[in-house]
PLY file of the C-alpha trace (Angstrom):
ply
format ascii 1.0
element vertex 221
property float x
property float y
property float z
element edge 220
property int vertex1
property int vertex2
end_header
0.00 0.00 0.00
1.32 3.41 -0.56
0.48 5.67 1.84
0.46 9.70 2.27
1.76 11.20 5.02
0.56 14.25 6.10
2.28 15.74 9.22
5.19 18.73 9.75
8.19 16.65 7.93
9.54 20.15 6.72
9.75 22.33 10.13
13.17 23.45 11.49
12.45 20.99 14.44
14.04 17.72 15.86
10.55 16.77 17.58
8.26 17.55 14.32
11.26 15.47 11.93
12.09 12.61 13.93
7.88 11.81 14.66
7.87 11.93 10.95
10.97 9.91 10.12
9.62 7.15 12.33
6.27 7.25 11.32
7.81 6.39 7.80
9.93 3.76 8.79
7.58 2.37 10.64
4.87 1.76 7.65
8.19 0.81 5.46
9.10 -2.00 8.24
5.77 -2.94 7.88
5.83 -3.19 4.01
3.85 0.10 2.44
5.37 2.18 0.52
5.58 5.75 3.09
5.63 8.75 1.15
5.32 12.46 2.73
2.83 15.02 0.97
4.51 18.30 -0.19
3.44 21.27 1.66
3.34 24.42 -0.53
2.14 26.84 1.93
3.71 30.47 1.97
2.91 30.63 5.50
4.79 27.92 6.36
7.57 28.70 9.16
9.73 26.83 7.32
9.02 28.40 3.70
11.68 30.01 1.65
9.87 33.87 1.87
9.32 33.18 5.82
13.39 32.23 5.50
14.82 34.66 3.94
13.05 37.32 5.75
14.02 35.98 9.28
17.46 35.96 7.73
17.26 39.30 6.62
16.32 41.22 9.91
19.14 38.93 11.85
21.80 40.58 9.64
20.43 44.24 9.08
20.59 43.92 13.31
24.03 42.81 12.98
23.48 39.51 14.95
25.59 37.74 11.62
26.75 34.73 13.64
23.01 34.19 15.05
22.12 34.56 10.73
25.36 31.63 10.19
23.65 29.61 12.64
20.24 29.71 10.85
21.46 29.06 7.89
23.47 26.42 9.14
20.72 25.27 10.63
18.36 25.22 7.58
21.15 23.49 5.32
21.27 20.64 8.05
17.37 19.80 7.90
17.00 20.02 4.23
19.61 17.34 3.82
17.64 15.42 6.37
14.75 15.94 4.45
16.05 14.89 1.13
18.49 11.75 2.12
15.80 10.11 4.41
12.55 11.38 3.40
10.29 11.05 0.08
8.54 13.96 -0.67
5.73 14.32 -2.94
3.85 16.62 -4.86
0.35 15.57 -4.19
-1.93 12.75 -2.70
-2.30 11.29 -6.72
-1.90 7.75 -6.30
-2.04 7.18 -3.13
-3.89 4.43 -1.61
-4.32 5.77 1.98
-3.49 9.31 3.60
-2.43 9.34 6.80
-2.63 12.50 8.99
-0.15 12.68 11.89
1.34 12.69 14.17
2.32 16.03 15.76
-0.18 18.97 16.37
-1.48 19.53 13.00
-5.14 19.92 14.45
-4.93 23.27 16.08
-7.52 25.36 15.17
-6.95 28.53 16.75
-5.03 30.26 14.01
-2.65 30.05 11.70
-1.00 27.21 9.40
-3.76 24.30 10.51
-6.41 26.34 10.74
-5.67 28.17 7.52
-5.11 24.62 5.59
-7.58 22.59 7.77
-8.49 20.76 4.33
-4.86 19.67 4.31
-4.18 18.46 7.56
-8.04 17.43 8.53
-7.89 15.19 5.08
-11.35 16.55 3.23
-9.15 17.43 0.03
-7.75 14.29 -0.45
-9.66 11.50 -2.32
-8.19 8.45 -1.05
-8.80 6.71 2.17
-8.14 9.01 5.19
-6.60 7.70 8.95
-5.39 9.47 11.67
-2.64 8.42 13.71
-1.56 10.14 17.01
-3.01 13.81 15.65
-2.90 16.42 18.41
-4.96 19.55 18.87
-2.03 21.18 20.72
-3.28 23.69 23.11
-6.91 24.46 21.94
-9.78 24.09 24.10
-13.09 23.28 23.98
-14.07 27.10 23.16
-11.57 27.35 20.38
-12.95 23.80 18.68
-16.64 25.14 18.98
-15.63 28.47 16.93
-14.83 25.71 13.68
-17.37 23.93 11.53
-15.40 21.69 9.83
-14.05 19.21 12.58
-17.07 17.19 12.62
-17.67 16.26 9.10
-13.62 16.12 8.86
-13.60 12.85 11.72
-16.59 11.38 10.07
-14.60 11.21 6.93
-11.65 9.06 8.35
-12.28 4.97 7.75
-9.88 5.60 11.50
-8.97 8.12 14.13
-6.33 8.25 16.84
-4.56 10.55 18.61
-1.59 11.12 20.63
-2.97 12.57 24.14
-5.97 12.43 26.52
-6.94 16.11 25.64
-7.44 16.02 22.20
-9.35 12.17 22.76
-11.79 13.46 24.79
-12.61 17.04 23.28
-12.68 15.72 19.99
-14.55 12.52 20.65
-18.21 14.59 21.00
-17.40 15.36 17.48
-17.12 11.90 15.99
-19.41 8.79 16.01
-16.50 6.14 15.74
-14.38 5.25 18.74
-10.85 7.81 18.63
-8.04 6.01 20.18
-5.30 7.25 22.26
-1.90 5.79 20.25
1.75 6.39 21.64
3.80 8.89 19.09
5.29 7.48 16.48
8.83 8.09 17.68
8.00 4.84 20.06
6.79 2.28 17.62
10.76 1.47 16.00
13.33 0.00 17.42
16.46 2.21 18.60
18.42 0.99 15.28
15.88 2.36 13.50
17.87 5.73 14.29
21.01 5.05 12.82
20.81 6.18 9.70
19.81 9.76 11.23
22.27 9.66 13.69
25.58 10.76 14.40
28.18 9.77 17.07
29.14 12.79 19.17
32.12 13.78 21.84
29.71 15.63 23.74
30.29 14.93 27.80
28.32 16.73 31.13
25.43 17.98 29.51
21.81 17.24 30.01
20.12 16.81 26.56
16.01 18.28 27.70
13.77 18.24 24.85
10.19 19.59 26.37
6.80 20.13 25.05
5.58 24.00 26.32
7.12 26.32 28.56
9.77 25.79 31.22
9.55 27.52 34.15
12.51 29.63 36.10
12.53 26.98 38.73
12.84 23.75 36.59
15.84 25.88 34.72
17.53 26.28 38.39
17.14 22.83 39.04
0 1
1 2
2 3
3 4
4 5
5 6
6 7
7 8
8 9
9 10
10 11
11 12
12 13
13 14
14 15
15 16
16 17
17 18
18 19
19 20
20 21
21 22
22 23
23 24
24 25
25 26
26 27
27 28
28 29
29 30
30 31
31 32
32 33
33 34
34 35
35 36
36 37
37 38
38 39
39 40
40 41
41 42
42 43
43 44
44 45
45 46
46 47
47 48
48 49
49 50
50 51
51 52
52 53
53 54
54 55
55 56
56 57
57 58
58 59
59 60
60 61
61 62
62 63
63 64
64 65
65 66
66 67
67 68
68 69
69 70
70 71
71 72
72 73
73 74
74 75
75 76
76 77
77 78
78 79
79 80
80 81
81 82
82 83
83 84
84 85
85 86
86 87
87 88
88 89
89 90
90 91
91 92
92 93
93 94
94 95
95 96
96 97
97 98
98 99
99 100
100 101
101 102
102 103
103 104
104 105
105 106
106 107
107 108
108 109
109 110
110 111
111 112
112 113
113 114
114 115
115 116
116 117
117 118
118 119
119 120
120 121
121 122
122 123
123 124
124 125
125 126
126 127
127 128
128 129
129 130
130 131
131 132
132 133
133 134
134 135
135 136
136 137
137 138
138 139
139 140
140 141
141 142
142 143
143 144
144 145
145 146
146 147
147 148
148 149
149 150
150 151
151 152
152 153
153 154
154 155
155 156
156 157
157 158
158 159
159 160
160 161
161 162
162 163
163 164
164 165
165 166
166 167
167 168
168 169
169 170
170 171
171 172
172 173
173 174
174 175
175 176
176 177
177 178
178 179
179 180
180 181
181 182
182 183
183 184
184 185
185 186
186 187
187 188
188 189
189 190
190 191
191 192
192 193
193 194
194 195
195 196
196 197
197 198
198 199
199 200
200 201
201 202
202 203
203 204
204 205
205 206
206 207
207 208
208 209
209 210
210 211
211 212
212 213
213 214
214 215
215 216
216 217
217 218
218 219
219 220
């Protein structure tokens, strides 16, 4: 089967590339063909206009080793992208799309909400799934302002997502059962990673990768 990822593969972000790396090597391991769905969106964080103009600024304020950095930074992901990722231009021949994981069902502004045909899977004519979908930090309030979330759910054969939040503010919305799945990051084996990884000299630091904000007290500690 050859199947349509739809999830934030492109963003400058470790947590947002590995979920989708794994979520690919897990349908491959599994014996589909895993294929990401090109995002063409100029309001994209990581588009080329949003780029360049971040880039831009840094350097007019003379912060030119923070603009190195970014482009360093930018250089590193799109290899990423391109050595372990297939990108496509649309959902044509696909036999399944699957949305998720990561927060791509936040509705209170911007990208998702802007694209919600994209990343709620009504513009897509083959079979729709959800796996491990989030709606991030919205609330019940936010969800009620929408009128597509509803019809969106009924159209998925499946739906899961990733926390107990988004399971039971969503569920109201949907006939079938939604199921709470682990992320996608969990479902391959450690090996799995070493194609993306590197070996490093690093020695007494504390690698913390965290979801929201950290507070001044949890940085003292």
């Amino acid at each position: 089967m050859k199947c349509g990822i739809v999830t934030v593969y492109n963003s400058e972000n470790c947590g947002s590339y590995l979920q989708g790396y794994a979520m690919a090597r897990f349908l491959q391991k599994n014996g589909h063909e895993a294929v990401f769905i090109r995002q063409n969106f100029g309001d994209h964080s990581a588009s080329r206009k949003n780029y360049l103009t971040k880039l831009t600024k840094t350097v007019l304020r003379g912060k030119i080793t923070n603009a190195k950095l970014m482009a360093k930074r930018r250089k590193l992901f799109q290899q990423a992208i391109n050595q372990h990722l297939q990108v496509v231009k649309n959902a044509e021949g696909l036999d399944c799309c699957l949305l998720g994981s990561d927060v791509i069902w936040d509705v209170t502004g911007g990208l998702f909400r802007n694209h919600h045909s994209f990343f709620w899977g009504t513009q897509f004519p083959a079979k729709v799934i959800s796996y491990a979908a989030s709606i991030g930090f919205s609330k019940k309030e936010d969800l009620e302002k929408v009128d597509f979330i509803r019809s969106s759910l009924e159209n998925m054969a499946a739906v899961s997502v990733r926390d107990e939040t988004s399971q039971r503010l969503l569920q109201p919305y949907c006939d079938k059962e939604i199921h709470l799945v682990c992320d996608p990051t969990y479902l391959i084996d450690r090996t799995d990673y070493d194609a993306i990884a590197k070996p490093t000299e690093l020695s007494k630091f504390i690698f913390l990768y965290y979801y929201g904000d950290l507070s001044a007290a949890d940085r003292e500690e």
